[in-house]
BAVOZA-282623 format. One record per residue: x, y, z of N, C-alpha, C in turn; residue number from 0; residue in one letter. Coordinates in Angstrom, 2 decimals, padded with zeros to 5 digits. Atoms other than C-alpha are relative to their C-alpha. Layout:
BEGIN
+---------+---------+---------+---------+---------+---------+---------+---------+---------+-----+------+
|     n.X |     n.Y |     n.Z |    ca.X |    ca.Y |    ca.Z |     c.X |     c.Y |     c.Z |  nr | rest |
+---------+---------+---------+---------+---------+---------+---------+---------+---------+-----+------+
|       X |       Y |       Z |       X |       Y |       Z |       X |       Y |       Z | NUM |    A |
...
+---------+---------+---------+---------+---------+---------+---------+---------+---------+-----+------+
***
This chain:
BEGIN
+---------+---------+---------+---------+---------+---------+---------+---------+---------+-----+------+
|     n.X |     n.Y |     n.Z |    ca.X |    ca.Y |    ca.Z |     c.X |     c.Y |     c.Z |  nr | rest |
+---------+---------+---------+---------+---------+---------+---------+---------+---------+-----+------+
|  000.67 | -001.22 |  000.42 | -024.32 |  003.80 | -042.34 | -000.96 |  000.42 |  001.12 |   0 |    X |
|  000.75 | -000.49 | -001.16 | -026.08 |  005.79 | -039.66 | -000.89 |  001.43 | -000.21 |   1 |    X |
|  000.87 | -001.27 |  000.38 | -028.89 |  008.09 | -040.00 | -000.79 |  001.30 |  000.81 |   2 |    X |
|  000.19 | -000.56 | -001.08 | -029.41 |  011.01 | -038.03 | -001.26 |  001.29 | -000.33 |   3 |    X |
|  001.04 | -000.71 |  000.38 | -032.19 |  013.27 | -037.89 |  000.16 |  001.22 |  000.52 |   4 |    X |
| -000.77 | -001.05 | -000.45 | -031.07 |  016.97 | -037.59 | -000.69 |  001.30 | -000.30 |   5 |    X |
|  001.26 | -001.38 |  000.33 | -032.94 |  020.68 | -037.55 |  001.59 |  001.05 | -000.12 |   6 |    X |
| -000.66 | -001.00 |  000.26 | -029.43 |  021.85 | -038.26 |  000.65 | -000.47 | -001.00 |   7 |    X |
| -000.58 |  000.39 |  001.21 | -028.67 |  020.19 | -041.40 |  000.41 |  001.11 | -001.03 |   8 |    X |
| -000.34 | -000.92 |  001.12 | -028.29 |  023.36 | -043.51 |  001.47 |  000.48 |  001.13 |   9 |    X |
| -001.58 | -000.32 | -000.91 | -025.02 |  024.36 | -040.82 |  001.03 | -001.18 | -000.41 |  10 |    X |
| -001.01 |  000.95 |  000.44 | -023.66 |  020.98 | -041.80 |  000.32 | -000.57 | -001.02 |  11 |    X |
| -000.75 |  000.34 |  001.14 | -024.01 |  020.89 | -045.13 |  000.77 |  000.91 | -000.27 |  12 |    X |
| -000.61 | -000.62 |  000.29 | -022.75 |  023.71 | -045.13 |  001.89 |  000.43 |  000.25 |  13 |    X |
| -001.11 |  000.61 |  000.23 | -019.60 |  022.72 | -043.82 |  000.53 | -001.57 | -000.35 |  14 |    X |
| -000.06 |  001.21 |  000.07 | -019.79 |  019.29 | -045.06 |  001.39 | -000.49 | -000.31 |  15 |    X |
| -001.37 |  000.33 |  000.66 | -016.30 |  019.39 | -046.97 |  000.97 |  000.00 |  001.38 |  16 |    X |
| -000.11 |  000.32 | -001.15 | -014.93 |  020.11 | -043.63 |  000.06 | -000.97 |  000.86 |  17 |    X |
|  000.54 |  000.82 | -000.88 | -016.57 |  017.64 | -041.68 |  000.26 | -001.02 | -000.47 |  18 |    X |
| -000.37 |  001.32 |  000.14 | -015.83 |  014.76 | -043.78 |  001.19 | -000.32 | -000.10 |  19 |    X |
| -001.76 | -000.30 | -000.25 | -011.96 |  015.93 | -044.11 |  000.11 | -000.59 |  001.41 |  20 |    X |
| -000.48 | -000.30 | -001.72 | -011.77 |  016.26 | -040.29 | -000.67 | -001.78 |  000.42 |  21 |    X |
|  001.20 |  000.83 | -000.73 | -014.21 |  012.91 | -039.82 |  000.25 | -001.46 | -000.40 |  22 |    X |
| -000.10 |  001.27 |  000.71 | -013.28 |  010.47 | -042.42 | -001.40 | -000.76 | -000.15 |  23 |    X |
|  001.18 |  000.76 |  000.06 | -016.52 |  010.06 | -043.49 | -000.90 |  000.39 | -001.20 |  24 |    X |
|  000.56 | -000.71 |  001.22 | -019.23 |  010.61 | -046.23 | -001.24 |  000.67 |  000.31 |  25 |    X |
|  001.70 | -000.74 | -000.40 | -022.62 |  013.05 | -045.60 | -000.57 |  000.37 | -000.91 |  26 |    X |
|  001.08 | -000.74 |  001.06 | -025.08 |  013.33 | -047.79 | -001.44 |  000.10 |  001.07 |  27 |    X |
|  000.90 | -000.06 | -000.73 | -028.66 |  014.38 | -046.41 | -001.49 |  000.01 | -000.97 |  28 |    X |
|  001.53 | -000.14 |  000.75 | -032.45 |  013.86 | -047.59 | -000.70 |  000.60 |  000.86 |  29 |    X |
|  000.50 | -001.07 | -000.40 | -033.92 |  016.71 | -046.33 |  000.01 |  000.14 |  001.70 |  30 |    X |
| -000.71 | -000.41 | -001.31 | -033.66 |  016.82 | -042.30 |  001.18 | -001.44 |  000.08 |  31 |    X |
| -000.95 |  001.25 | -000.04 | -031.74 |  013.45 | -042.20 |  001.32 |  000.24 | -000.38 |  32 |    X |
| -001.15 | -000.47 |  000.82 | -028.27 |  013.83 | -042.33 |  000.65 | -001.90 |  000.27 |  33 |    X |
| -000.36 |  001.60 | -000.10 | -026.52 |  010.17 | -043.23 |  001.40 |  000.17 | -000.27 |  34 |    X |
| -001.59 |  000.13 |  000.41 | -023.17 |  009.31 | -042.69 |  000.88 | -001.48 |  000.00 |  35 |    X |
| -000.86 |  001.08 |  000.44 | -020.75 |  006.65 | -044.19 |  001.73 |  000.29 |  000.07 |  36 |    X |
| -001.36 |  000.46 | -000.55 | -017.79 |  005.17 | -043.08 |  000.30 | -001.02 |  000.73 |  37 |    X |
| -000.46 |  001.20 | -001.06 | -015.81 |  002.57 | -041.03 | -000.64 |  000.46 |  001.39 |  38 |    X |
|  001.73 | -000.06 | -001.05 | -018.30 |  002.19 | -038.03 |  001.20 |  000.95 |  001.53 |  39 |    X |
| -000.26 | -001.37 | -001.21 | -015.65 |  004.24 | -035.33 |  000.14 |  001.49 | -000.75 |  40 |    X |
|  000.05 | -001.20 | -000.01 | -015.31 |  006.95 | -037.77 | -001.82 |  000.38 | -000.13 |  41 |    X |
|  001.54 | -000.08 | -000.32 | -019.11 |  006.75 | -038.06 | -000.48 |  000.41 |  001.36 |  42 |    X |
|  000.12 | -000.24 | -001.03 | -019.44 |  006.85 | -034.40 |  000.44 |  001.21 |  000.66 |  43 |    X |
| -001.20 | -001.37 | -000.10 | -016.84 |  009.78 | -033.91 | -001.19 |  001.38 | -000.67 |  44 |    X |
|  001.26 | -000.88 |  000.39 | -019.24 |  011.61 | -036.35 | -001.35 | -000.04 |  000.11 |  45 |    X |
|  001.34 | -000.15 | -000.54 | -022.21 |  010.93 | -035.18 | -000.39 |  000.89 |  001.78 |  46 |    X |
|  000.27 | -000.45 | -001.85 | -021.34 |  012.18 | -031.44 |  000.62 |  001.40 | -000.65 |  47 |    X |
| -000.44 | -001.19 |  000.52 | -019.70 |  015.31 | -033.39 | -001.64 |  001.01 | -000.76 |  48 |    X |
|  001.09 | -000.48 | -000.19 | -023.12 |  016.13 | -034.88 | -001.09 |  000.18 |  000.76 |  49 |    X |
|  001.62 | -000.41 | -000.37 | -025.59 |  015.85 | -032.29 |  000.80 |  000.98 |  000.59 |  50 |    X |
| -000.10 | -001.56 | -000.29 | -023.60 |  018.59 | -030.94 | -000.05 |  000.87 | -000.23 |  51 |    X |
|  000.44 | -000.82 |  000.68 | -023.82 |  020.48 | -033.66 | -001.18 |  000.48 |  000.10 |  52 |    X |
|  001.08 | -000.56 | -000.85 | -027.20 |  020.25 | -032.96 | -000.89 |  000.06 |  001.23 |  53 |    X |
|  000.30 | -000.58 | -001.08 | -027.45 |  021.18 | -029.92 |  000.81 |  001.28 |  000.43 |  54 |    X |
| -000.51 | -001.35 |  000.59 | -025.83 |  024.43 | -031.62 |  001.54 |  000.58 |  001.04 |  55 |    X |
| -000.94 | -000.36 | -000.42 | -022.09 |  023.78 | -030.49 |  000.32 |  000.46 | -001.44 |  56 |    X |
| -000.89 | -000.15 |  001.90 | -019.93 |  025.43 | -033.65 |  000.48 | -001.07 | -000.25 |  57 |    X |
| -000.88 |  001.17 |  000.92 | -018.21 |  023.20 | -035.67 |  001.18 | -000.15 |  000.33 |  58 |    X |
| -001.40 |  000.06 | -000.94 | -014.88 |  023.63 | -034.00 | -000.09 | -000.80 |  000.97 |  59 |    X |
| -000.37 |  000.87 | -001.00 | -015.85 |  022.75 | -030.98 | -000.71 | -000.82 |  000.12 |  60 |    X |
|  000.25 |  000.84 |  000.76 | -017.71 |  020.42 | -032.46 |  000.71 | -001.55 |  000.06 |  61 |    X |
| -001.01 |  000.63 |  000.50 | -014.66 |  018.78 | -033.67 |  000.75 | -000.63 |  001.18 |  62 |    X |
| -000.91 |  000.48 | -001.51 | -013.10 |  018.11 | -030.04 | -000.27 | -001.30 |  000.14 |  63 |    X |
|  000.47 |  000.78 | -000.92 | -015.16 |  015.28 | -029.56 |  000.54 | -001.22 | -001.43 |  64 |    X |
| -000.99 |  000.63 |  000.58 | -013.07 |  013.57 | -032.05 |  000.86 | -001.11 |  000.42 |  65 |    X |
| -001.00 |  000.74 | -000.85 | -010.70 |  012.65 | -029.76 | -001.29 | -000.74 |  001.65 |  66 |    X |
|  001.07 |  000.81 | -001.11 | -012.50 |  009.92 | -027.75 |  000.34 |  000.25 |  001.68 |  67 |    X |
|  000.01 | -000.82 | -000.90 | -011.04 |  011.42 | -024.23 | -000.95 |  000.91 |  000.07 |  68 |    X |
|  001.64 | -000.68 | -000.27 | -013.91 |  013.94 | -024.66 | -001.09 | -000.58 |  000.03 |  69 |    X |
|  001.10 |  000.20 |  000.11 | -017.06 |  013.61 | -023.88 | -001.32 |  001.19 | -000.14 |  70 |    X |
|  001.27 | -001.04 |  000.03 | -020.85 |  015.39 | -024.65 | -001.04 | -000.44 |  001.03 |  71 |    X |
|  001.14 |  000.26 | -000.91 | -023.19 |  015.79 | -021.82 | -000.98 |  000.77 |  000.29 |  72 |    X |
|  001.12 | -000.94 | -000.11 | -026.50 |  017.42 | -021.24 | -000.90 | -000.15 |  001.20 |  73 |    X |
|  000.91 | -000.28 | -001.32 | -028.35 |  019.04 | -018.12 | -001.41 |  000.60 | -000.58 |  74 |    X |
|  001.21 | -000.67 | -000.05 | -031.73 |  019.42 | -018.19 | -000.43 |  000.89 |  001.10 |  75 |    X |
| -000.06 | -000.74 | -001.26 | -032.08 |  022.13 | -015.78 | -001.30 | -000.04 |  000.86 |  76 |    X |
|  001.09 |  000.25 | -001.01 | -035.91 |  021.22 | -015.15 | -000.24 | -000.88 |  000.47 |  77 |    X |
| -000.37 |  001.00 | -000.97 | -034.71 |  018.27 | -013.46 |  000.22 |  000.35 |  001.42 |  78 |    X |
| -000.49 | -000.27 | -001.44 | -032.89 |  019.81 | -011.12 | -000.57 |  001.28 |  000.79 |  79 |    X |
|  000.88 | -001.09 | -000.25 | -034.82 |  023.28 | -010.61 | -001.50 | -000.36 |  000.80 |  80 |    X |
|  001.15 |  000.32 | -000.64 | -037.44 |  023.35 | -007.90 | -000.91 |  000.96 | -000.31 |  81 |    X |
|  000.53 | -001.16 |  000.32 | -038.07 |  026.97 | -008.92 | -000.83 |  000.06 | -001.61 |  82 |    X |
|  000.91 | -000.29 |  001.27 | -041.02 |  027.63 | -011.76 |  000.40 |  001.33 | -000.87 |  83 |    X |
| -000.07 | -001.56 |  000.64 | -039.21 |  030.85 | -013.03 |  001.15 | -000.57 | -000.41 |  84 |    X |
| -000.81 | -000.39 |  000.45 | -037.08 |  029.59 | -015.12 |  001.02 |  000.81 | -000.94 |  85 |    X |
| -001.20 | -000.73 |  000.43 | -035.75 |  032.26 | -016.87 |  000.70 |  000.58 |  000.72 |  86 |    X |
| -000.79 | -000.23 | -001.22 | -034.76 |  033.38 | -013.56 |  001.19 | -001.19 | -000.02 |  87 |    X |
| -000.84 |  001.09 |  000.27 | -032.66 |  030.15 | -013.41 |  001.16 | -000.03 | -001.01 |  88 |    X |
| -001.05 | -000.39 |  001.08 | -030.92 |  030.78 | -016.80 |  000.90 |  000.96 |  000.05 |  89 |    X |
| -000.41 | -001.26 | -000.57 | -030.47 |  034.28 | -015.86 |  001.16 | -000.61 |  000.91 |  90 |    X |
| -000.89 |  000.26 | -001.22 | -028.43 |  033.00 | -012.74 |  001.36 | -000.98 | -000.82 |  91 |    X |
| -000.80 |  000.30 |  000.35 | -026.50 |  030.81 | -014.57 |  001.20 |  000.31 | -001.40 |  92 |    X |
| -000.99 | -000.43 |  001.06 | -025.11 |  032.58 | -017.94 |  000.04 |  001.77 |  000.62 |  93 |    X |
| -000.55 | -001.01 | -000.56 | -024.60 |  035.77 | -015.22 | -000.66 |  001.16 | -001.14 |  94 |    X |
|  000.29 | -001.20 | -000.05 | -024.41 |  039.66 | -015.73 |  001.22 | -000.03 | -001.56 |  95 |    X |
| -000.69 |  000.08 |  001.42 | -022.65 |  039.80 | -019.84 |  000.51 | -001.08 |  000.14 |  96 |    X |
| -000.52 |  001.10 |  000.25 | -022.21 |  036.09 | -019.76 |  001.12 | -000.60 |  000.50 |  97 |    X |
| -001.83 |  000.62 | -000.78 | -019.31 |  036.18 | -016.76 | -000.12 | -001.21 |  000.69 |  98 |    X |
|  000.09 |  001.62 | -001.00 | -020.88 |  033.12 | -014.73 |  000.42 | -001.16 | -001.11 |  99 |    X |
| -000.11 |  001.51 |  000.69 | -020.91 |  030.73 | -017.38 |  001.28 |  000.12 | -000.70 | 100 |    X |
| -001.65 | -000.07 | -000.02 | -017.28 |  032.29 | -019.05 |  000.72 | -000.86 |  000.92 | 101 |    X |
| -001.47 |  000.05 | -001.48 | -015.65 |  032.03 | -015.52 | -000.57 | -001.69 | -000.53 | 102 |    X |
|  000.39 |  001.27 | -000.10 | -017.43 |  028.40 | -015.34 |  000.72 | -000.95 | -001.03 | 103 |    X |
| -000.45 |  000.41 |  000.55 | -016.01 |  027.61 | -018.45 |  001.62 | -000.20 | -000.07 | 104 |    X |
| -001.26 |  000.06 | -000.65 | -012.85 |  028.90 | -017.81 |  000.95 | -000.84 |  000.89 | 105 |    X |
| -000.56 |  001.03 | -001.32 | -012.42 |  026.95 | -014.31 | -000.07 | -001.30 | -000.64 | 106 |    X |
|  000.10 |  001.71 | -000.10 | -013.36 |  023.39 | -015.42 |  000.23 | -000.54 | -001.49 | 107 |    X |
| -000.58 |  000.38 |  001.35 | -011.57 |  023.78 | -019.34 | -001.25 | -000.33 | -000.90 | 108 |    X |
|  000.68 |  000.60 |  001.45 | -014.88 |  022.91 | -021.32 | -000.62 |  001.13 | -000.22 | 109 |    X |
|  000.81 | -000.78 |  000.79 | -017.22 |  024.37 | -023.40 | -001.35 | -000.55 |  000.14 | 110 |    X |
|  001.82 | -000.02 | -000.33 | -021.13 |  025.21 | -022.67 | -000.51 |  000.53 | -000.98 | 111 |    X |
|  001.10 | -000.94 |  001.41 | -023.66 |  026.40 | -024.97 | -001.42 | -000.15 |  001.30 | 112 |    X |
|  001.13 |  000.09 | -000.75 | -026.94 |  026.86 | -022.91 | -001.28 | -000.01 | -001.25 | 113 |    X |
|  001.10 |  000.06 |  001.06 | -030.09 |  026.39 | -025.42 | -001.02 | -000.50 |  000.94 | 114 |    X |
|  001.25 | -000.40 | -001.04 | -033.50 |  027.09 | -023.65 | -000.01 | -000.79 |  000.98 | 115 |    X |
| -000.44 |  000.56 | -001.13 | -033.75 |  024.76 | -020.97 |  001.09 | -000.78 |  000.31 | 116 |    X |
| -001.30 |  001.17 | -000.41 | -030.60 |  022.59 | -021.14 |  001.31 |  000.78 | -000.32 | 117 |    X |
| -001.20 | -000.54 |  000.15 | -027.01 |  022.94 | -020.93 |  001.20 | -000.85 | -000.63 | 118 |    X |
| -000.53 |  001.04 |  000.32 | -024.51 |  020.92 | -023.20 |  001.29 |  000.74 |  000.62 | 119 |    X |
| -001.58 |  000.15 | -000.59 | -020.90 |  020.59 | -021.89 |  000.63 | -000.88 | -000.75 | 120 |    X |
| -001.13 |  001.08 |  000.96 | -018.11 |  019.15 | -024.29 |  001.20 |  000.40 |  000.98 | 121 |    X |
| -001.41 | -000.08 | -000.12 | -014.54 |  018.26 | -022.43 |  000.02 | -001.22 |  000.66 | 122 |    X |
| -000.58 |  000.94 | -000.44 | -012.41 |  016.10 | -020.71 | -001.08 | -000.95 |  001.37 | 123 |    X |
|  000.75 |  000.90 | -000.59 | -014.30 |  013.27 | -018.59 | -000.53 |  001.04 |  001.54 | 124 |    X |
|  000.16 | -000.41 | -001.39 | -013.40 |  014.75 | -014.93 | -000.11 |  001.52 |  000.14 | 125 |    X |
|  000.54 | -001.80 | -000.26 | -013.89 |  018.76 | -016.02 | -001.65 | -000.25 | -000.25 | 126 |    X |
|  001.44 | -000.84 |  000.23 | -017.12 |  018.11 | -016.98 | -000.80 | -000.41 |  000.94 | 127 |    X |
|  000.79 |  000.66 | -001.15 | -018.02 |  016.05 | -014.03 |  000.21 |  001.53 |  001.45 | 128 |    X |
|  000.03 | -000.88 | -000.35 | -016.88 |  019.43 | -012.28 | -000.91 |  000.98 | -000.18 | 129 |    X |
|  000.90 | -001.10 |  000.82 | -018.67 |  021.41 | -014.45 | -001.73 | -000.27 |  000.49 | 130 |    X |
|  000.91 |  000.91 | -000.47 | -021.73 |  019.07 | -013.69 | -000.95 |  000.71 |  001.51 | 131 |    X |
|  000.46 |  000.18 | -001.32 | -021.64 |  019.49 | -010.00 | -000.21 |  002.09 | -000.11 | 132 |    X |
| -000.42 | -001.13 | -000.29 | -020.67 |  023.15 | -010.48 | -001.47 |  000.97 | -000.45 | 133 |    X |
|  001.16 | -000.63 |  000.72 | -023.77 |  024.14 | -012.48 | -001.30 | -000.21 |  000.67 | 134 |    X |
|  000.88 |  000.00 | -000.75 | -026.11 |  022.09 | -010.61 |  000.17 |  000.83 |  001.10 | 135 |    X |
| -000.28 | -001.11 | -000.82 | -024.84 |  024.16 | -007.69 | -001.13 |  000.98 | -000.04 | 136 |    X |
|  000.07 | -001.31 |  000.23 | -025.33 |  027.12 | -009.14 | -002.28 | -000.35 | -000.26 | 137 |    X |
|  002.00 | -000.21 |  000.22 | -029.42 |  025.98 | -010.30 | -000.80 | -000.40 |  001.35 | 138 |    X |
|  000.90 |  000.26 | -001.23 | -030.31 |  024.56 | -007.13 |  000.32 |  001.47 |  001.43 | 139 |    X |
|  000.17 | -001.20 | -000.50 | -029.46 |  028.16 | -005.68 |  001.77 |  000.26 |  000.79 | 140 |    X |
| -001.64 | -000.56 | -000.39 | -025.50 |  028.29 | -004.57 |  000.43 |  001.62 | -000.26 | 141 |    X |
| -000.97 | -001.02 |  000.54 | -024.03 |  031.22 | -004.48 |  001.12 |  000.04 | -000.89 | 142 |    X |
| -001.43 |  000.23 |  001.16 | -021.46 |  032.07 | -007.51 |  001.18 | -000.47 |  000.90 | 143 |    X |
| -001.24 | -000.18 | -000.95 | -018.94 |  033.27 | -005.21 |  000.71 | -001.48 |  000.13 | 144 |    X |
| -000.11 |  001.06 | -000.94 | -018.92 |  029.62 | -003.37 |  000.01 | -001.10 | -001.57 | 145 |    X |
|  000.09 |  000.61 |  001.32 | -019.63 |  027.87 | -007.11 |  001.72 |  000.13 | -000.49 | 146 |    X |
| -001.51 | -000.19 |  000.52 | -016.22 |  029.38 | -008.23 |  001.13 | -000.20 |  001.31 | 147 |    X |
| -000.98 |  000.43 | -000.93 | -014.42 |  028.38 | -004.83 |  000.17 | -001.53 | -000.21 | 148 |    X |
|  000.69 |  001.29 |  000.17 | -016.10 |  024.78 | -005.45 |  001.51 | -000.49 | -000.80 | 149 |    X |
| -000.77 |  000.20 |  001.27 | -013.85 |  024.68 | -008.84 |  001.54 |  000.47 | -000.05 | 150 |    X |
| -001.54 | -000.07 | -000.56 | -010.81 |  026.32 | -007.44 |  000.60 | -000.63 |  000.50 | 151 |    X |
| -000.98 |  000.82 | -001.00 | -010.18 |  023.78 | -005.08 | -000.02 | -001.26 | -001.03 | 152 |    X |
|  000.06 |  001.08 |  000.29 | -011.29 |  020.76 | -007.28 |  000.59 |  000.22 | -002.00 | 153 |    X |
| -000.55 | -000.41 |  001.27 | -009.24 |  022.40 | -010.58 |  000.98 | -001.49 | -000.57 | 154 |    X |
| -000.88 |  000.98 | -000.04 | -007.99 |  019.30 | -012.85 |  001.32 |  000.09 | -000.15 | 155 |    X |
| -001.17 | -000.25 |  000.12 | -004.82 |  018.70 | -012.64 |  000.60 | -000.52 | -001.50 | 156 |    X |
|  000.15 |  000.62 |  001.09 | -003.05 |  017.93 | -016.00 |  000.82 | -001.56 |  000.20 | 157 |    X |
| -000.27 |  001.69 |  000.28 | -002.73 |  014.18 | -016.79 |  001.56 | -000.19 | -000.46 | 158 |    X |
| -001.54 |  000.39 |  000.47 |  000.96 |  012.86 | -016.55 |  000.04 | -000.95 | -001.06 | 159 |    X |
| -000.61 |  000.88 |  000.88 |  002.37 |  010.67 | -019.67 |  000.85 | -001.05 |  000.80 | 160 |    X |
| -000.84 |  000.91 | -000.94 |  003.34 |  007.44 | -017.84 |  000.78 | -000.80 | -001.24 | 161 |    X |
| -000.33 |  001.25 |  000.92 |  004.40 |  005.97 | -021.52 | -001.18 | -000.67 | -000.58 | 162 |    X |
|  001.18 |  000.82 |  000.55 |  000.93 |  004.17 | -021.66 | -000.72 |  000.05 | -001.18 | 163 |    X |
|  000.58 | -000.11 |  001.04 | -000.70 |  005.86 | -024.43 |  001.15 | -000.58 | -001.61 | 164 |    X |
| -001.12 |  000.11 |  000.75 |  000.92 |  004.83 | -027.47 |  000.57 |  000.97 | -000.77 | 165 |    X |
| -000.65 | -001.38 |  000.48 |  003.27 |  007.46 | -029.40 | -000.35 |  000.33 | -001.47 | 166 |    X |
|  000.03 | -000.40 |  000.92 |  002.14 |  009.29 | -032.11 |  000.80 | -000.20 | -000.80 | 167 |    X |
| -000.94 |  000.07 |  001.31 |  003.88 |  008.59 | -035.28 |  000.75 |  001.28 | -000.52 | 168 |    X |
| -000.79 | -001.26 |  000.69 |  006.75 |  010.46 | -036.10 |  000.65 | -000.11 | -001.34 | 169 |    X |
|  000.17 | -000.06 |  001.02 |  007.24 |  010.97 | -039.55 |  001.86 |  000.36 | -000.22 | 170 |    X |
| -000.97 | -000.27 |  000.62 |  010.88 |  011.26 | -041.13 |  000.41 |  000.38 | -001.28 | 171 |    X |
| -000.28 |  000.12 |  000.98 |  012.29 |  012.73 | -044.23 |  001.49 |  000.04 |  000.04 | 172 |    X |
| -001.76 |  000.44 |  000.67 |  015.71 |  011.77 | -045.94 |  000.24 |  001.16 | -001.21 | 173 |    X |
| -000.47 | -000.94 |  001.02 |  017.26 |  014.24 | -047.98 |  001.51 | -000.56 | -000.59 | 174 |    X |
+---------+---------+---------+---------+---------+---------+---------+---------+---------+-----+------+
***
């Protein structure tokens, strides 16, 4: 049983039926606390599925991090920012109608949410280690232009099936 402490508990109870379908798990909450029960990897599975929630990914994509190939990672941008203006900083990085951080998303397959100073990133291990470099880039003062060449050249490639994983279950009916 794992107890998490959440300022977006009314979003998740509100899909709770959802979430425990998709999660294999049980959520009940005492007022910010949201607690969840289950066998300790689907516990784990949902516990890395909500703190993204709050850190106000939707519930969809949310749900990605399901599949243990994803991962959730977070930039604090006043780490890496030498500059004291950061809304200048933000500005630079979610662009002119939100095309820097689109394209960004676009190039390196994941998904960003920016929330006041930080930036979460949900996807595959080596896009987001793209994404990573691609963003710091962009806060420690890169030009886009050169940001989106960065990601052109280092675009992942998709992962061949050598056999290794094991095969999904295929299901038969007899008539």
């Amino acid at each position: 049983m794992k107890h998490i402490i959440s300022d977006r508990s009314r979003v998740i109870l509100q899909n709770k039926d959802h979430l425990e379908k998709s999660l294999n798990i049980k959520i009940t909450n005492k007022g910010k606390v949201i607690i969840i029960d289950g066998i300790a990897e689907d516990e784990y599975l949902a516990e890395r599925v909500i703190h993204a929630i709050n850190f106000s990914f939707p519930i969809d994509a949310a749900l990605i991090l399901k599949d243990e190939e994803n991962i959730f990672h977070i930039i604090n941008i006043k780490d890496i920012s030498k500059s004291s203006n950061l809304a200048r900083v933000r500005g630079r990085i979610i662009g002119t109608e939100r095309k820097t951080l689109d394209n960004i998303e676009n190039l390196t397959k994941c998904i960003l949410v920016l929330k006041d100073n930080k930036i979460g990133i949900i996807g595959y291990n080596e896009d987001v280690e793209n994404a990573i470099r691609a963003l710091t880039s962009l806060v420690k003062g890169s030009k886009t232009a050169n940001v989106y060449s960065y990601l052109e050249k280092h675009h992942s490639q998709p992962i061949l099936d050598l056999g290794l994983k094991p095969a999904k279950k295929k299901t038969t009916t007899f008539k």
